[in-house]
C-alpha positions in Angstrom: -39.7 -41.7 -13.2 -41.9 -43.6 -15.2 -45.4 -42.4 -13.4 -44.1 -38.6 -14.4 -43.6 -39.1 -18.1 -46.4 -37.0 -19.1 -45.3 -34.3 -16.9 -41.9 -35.0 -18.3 -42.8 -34.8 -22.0 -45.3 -31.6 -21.7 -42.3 -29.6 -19.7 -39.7 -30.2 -22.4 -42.1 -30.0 -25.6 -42.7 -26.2 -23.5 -39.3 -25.8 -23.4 -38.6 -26.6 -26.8 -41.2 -24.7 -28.3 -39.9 -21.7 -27.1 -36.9 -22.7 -28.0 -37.7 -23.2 -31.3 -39.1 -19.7 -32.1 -36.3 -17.7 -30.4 -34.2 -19.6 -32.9 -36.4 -18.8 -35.3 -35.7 -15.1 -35.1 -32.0 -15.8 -35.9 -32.8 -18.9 -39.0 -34.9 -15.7 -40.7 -32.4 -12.5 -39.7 -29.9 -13.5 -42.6 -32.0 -13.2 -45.0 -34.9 -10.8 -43.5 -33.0 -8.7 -40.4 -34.6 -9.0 -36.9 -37.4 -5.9 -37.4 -40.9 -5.7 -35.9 -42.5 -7.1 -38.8 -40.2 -10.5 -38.1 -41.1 -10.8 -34.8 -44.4 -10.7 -35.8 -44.8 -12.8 -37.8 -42.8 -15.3 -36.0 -44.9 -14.9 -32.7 -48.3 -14.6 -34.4 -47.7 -17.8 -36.9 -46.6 -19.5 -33.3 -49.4 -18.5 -31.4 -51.6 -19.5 -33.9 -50.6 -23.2 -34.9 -50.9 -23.4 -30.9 -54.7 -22.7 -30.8 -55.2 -25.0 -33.9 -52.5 -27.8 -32.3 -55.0 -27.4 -28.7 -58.0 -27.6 -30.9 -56.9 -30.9 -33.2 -55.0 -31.9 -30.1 -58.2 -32.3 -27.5 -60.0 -33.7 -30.3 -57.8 -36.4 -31.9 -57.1 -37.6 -27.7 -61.2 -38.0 -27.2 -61.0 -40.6 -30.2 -57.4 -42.4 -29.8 -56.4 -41.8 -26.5 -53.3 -43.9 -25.9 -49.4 -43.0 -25.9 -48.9 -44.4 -29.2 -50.8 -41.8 -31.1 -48.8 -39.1 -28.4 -45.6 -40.6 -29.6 -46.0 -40.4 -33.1 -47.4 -36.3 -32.5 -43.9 -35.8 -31.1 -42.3 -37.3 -33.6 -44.0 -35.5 -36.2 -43.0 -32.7 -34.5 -39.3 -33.1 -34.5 -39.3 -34.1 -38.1 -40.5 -30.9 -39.0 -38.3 -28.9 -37.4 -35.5 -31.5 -38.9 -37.1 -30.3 -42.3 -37.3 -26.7 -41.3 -33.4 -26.9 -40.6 -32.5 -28.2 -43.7 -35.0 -26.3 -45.8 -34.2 -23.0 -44.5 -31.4 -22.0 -46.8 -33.2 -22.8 -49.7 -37.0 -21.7 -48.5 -35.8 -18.3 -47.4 -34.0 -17.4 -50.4 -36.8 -17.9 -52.3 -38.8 -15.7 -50.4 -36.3 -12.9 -50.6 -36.3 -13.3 -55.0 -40.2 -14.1 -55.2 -41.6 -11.6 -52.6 -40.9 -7.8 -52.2 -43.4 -7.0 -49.4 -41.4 -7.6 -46.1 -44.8 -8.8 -44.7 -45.6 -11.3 -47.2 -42.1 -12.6 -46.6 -42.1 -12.9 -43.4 -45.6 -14.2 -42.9 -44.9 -16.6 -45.4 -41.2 -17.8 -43.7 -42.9 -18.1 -40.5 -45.5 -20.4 -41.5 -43.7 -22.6 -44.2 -40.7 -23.5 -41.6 -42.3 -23.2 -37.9 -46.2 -23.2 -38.4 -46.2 -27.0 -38.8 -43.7 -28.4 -35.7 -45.7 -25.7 -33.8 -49.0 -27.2 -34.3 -48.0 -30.5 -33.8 -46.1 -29.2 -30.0 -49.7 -27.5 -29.2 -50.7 -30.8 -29.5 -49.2 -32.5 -26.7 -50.6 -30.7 -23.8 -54.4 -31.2 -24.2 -53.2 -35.0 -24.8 -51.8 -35.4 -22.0 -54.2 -34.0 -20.3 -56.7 -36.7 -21.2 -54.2 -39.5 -20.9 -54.4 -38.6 -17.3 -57.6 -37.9 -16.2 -58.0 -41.5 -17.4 -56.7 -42.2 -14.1 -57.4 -39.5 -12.3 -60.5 -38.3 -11.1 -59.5 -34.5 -10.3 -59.9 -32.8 -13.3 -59.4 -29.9 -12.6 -56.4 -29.9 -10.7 -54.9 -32.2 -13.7 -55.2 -29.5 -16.0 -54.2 -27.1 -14.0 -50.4 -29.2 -13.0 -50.1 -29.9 -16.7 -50.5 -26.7 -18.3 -48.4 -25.0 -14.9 -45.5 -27.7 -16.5 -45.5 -27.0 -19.8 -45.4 -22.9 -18.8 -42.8 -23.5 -17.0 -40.4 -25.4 -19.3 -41.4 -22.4 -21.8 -40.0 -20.1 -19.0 -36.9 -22.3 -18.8 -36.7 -23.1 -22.3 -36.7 -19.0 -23.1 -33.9 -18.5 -20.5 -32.2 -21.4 -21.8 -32.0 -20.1 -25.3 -31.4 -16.6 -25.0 -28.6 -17.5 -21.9 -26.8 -20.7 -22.9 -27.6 -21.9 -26.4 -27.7 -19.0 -28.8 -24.2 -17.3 -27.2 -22.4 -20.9 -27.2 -23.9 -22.9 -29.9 -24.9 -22.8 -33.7 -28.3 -22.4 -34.9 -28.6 -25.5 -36.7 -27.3 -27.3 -34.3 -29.5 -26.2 -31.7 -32.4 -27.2 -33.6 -31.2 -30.5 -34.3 -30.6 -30.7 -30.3 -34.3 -30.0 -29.5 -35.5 -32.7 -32.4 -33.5 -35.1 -31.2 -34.8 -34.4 -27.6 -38.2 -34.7 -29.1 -37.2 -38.1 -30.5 -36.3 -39.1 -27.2 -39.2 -38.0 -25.8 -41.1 -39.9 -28.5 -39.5 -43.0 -27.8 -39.6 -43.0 -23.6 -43.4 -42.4 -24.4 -44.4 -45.2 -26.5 -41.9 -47.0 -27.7 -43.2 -50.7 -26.8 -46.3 -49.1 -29.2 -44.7 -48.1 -32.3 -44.7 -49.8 -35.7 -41.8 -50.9 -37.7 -42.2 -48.1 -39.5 -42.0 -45.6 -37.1 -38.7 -47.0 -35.8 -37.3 -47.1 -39.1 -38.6 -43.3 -39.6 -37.0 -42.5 -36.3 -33.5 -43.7 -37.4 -33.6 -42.1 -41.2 -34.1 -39.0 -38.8 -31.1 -39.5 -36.7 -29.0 -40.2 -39.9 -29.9 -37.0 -41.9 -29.2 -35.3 -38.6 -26.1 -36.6 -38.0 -24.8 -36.2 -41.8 -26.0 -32.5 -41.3 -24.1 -31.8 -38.3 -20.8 -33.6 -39.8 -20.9 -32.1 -43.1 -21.8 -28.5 -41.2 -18.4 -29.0 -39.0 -16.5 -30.5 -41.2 -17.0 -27.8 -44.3 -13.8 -26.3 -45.5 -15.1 -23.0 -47.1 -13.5 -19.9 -46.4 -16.6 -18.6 -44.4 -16.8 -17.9 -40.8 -20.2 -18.2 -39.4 -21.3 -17.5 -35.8 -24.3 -16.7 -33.3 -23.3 -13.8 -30.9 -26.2 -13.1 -28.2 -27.5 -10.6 -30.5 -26.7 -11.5 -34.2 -26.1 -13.9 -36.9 -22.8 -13.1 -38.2 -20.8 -14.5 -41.4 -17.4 -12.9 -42.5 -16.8 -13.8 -46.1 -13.3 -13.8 -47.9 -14.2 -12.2 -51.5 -12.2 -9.7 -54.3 -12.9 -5.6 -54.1 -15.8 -4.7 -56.8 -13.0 -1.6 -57.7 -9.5 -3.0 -57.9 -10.1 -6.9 -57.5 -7.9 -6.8 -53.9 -8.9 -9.5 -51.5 -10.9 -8.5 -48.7 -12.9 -9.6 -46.1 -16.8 -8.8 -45.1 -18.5 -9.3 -42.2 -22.7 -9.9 -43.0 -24.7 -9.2 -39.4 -27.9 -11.1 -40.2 -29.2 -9.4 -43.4 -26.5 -7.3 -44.2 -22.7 -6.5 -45.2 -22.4 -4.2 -42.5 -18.4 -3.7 -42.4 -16.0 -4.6 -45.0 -11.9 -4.8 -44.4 -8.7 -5.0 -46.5 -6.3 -7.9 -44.8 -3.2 -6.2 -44.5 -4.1 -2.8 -44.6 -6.5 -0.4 -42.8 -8.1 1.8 -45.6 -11.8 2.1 -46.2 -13.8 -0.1 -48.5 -17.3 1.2 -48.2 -17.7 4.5 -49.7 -20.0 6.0 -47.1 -17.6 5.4 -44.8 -15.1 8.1 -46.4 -17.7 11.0 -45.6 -16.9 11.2 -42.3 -13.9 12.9 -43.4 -16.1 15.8 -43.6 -15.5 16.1 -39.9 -12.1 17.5 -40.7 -13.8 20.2 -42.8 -17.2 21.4 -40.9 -14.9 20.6 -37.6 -11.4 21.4 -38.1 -8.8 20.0 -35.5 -11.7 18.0 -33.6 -9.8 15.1 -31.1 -12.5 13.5 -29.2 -15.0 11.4 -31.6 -17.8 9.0 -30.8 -19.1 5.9 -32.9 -21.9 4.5 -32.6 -21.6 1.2 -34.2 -18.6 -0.8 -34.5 -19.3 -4.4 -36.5 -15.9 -4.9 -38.3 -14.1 -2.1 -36.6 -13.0 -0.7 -40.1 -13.7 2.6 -39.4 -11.8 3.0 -36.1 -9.1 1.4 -37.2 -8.6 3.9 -39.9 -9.8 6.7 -37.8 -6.5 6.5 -35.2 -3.7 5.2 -38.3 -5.0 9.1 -39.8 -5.6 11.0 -36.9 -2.4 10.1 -34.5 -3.9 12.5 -31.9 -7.0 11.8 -31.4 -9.3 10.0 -29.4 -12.4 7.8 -30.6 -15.2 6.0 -28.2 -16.9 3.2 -29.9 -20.7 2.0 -28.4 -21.2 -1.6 -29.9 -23.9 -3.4 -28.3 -22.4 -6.6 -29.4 -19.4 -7.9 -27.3 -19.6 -10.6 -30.3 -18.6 -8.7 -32.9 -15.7 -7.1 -31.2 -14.2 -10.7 -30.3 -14.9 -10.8 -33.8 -13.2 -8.0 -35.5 -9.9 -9.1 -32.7 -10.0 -12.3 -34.3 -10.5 -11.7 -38.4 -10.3 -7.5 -38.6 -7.0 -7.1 -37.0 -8.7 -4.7 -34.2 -6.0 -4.2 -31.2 -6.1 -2.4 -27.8 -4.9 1.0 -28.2 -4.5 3.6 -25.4 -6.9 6.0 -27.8 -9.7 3.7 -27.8 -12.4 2.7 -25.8 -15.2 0.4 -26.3 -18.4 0.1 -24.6 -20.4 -2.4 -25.3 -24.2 -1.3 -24.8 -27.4 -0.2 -26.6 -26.4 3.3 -28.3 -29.2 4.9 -26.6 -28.2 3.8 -23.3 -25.0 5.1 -23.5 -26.5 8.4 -25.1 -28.8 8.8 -22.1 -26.2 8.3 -19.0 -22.6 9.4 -20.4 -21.6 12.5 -19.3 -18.7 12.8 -21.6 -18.4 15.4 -24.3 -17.5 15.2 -28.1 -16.5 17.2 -31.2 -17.6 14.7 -33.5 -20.5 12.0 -32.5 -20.9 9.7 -35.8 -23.6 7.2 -36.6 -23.3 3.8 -38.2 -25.9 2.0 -36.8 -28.2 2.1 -39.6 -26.6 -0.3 -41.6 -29.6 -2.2 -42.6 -33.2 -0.8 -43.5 -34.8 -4.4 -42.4 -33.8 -3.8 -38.3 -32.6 0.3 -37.9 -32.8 0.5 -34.1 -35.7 3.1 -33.7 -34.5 4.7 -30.4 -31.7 5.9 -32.2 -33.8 7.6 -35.0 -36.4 10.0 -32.3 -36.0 13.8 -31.4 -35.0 12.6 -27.8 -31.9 11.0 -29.1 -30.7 13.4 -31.2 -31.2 15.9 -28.5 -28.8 13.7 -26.4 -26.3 14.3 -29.2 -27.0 17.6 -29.3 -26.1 17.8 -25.6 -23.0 16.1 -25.6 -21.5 18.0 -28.7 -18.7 20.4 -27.4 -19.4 23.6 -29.1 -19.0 23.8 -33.1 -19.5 19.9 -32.9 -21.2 17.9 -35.5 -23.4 14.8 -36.1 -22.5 12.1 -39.1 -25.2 9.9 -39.3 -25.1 7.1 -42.6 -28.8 6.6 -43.6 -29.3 4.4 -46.7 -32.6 5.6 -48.3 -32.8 7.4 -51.9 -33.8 11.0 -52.2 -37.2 10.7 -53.6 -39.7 8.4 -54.0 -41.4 5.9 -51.4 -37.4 4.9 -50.3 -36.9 8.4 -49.3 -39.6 8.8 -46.4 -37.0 7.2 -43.6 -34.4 9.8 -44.9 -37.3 12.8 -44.7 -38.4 11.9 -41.5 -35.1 11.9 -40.0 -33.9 15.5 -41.7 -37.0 17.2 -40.2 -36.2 15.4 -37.0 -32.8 16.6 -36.9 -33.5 20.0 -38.4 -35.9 20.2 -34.8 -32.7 20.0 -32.8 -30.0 21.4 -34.7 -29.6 24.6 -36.2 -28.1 23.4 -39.5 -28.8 20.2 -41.1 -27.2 19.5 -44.8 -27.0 16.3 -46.4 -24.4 13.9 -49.0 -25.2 11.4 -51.2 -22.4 9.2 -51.2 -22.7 7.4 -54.4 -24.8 9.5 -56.9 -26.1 12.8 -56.2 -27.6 13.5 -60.0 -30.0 10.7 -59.3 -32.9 11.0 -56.6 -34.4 7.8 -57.0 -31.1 5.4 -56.1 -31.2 3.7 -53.4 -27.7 4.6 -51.9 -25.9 5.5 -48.9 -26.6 9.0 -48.1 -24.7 11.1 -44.9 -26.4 13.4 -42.7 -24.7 15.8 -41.3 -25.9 18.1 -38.0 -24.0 21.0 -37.2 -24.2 23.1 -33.6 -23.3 25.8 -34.6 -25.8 28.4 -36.4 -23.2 29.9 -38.5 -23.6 29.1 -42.1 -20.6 26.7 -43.2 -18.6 27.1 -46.3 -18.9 24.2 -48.4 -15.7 24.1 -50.3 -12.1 23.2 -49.6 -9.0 23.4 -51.1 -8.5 19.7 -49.9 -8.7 18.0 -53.1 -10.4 14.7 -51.0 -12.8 16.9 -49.0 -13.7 19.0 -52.3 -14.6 15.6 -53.7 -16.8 14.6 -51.2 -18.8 18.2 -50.5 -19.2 17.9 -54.1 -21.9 15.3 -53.2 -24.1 17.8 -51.0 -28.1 18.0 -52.3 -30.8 20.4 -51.6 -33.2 18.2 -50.5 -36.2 19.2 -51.4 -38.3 18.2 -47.9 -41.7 16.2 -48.4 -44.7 18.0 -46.6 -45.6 15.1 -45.1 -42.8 14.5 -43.3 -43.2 14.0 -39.8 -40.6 14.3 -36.4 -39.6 11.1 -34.8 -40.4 10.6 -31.5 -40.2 8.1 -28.6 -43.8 7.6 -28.5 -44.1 7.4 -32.2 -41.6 6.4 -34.5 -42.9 4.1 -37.3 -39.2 3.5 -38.8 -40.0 -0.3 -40.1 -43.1 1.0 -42.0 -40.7 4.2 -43.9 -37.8 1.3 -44.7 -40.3 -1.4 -45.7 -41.0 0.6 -49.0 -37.5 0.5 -49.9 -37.1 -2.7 -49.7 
């Protein structure tokens, strides 16, 4: 075991980096959302402090080559990310007040909280490489079997965090597993070499870990926080802005996606009571699709008010559903089903019809799912609408101004598939420039709709419709091209 220390060390610092920036993609969605411009950031910031870690790294072995100076790179590297765990609340929020640009936040998050552990991981490879070639004459081969080592535990360590850690454990605790590995590492490598002062820097590490972790499971607030294989979730008990009822809402990453009254199944958010207008532009419909469940709110409500009818719900995130059993009250009913896959895969390969197809998967403007947003999925809708069926999609956007060009782009792109496109803004239609919930609504049909209602509730809401006044540069969303992030970025 001992002759293979190097190649033990350079595949588990390969593991761990990768590790540590998939991770990283869930410490920044709470306060950022998981877009392109995230991923980004986080991948080019990595990739860089590599190539400067390989570069200091090759240099720093030809003048100290020895396993004391590789020990203390490792542990420099697991104090890092031990400060990047314990700073991230605190750095992050800063970001989001300081900074408006979602680049300059992200770029800036990335390289405060994993540009440093990252350059000193790069560093271990091109040591251990001349640690070894100390003794062996094969150069070529040595650097071949070491770098081969370290790509491999990256491979592992991807499939180990996307499969195992992320589903099953917490995101600060996973990161205080791989700095504690690190430590390990540190210490097999050299510890017969290091000072008293690493040693003592080695067990103040240990004890702010371990404090971390306890006071982390042993908190009392009245929050639930969890990693699901595809979000960061945190359900909050708080009082309703209207009436000051409790409630409870569930925050997927960056945003309060779905929001729920404990004892009773009525709507919070007010977007959410626009899909009423199904009744109206669709009367007697029994067969509705959802895409997007979160908190379950909406279907929930949907079968207490409509006792005959039948709602599909497409949630990607099995997660969320155990979720919304656990805190939202959700329970199996004989008029629900639930699938959990992407939106658009489920568009693409169901054969089943609908009167009613609605769209809540646009919840945040820092991660929309594109292939949701392009002419080929709305065609899909169009397809599986029975005839005189409709389209609800919530968009939040404002009707004019640079936070309008996501809602633009998707009216034109609708407008290319449907007959009739009209649209609702659900908080405030006298004012263009809001940022605000705002319902789109497709219909099949080619026959002009009326657009009042003796409904006293629907009258209220198709009081809300706008002529919106269509920008010339609005362009149809496709597959190929469909530069959603750069539209929602202005609004942020």
């Amino acid at each position: 075991m001992k002759r293979y220390l190097l190649e033990i060390a350079v595949f588990l610092c390969g593991a761990i980096l990768m590790i540590f920036e998939i991770v990283g993609s869930r410490v920044i969605a709470p306060y950022f959302g998981t877009s392109i411009y995230v991923w980004t950031s986080l991948i080019g910031v990595i990739l860089g402090s590599l190539s400067a870690g390989y570069w200091l790294g090759g240099r720093l072995a030809d003048k100290d080559p020895g396993f004391k100076a590789l020990s203390r790179i490792i542990l420099a590297a697991a104090i890092f990310i031990i400060l990047a765990t314990m700073l991230k609340g605190p750095v992050l929020a800063y970001l989001s007040e300081a900074f408006t640009d979602m680049i300059m936040r992200t770029l800036l998050a990335a390289i405060i909280l994993f540009a440093p552990a990252s350059l000193f991981l790069g560093m271990v490879s091109p040591y251990a490489v001349r640690l070894k070639l100390k003794t062996i004459s094969s150069s070529g081969k040595t650097v071949g079997n070491l770098y081969a080592i370290s790509t491999v535990g990256s491979i592992l360590g991807t499939f180990l965090a996307g499969f195992v850690l992320i589903p099953f454990i917490g995101t600060t605790i996973i990161l205080y597993i791989i700095a504690g590995t690190l430590v390990a590492v540190a210490l097999s490598l050299g510890f017969k070499y290091l000072s008293k002062g690493d040693l003592a820097m080695v067990i103040l590490v240990l004890m702010v870990s371990g404090y971390d972790i306890y006071t982390l499971n042993s908190s009392e607030k009245q929050i639930i926080e969890a990693d699901t294989r595809y979000n960061h979730v945190q359900i909050f008990e708080m009082e309703y802005w209207i009436s000051g009822a409790p409630i409870k809402v569930m925050k997927v990453n960056d945003e309060y996606s779905s929001a729920m009254f404990p004892d009773n199944d009525s709507l919070v958010y007010e977007y959410a009571w626009f899909y009423q207008l199904a009744e109206h532009f669709k009367p007697g419909f029994d067969k509705t699709l959802l895409i997007g469940g979160a908190a379950y709110s909406y279907p929930k409500y949907y079968l207490g008010k409509y006792p005959a009818a039948y709602i599909d719900v497409v949630e990607i995130d099995p997660g969320l559903t155990e979720l919304a059993r656990e805190q939202s009250r959700l329970q199996d009913n004989p008029r629900l089903r639930i699938f959990h896959e992407d939106g658009r895969t489920f568009l693409n390969n169901s054969p089943e019809k609908y009167d009613v197809i609605l769209g809540d998967a646009f919840k945040s403007l820092m991660s929309i799912p594109f292939q949701l947003t392009t002419r080929e999925a709305v065609r899909r809708k169009y397809d599986m609408l029975e005839q005189d069926g409709i389209v609800i999609v919530n968009i939040i956007a404002s009707m004019e101004g640079p936070a309008s060009e996501f809602l633009h782009a998707e009216y034109v792109t609708y407008r290319e598939v449907f007959p009739q496109v009209c649209i609702f803004a659900c908080h405030d239609p006298e004012d263009p420039g809001l940022l605000q919930s705002i319902s789109l609504i497709a219909l099949k049909s080619a026959e002009t709709p009326s657009f009042s209602s003796t409904d006293p509730l629907l009258s209220s809401l198709l009081d809300h419709r706008i002529d919106l006044e269509i920008s010339p540069d609005a362009m149809i969303l496709t597959d190929d091209y469909a530069p959603v992030e750069y539209f929602t970025r202005k609004a942020i």
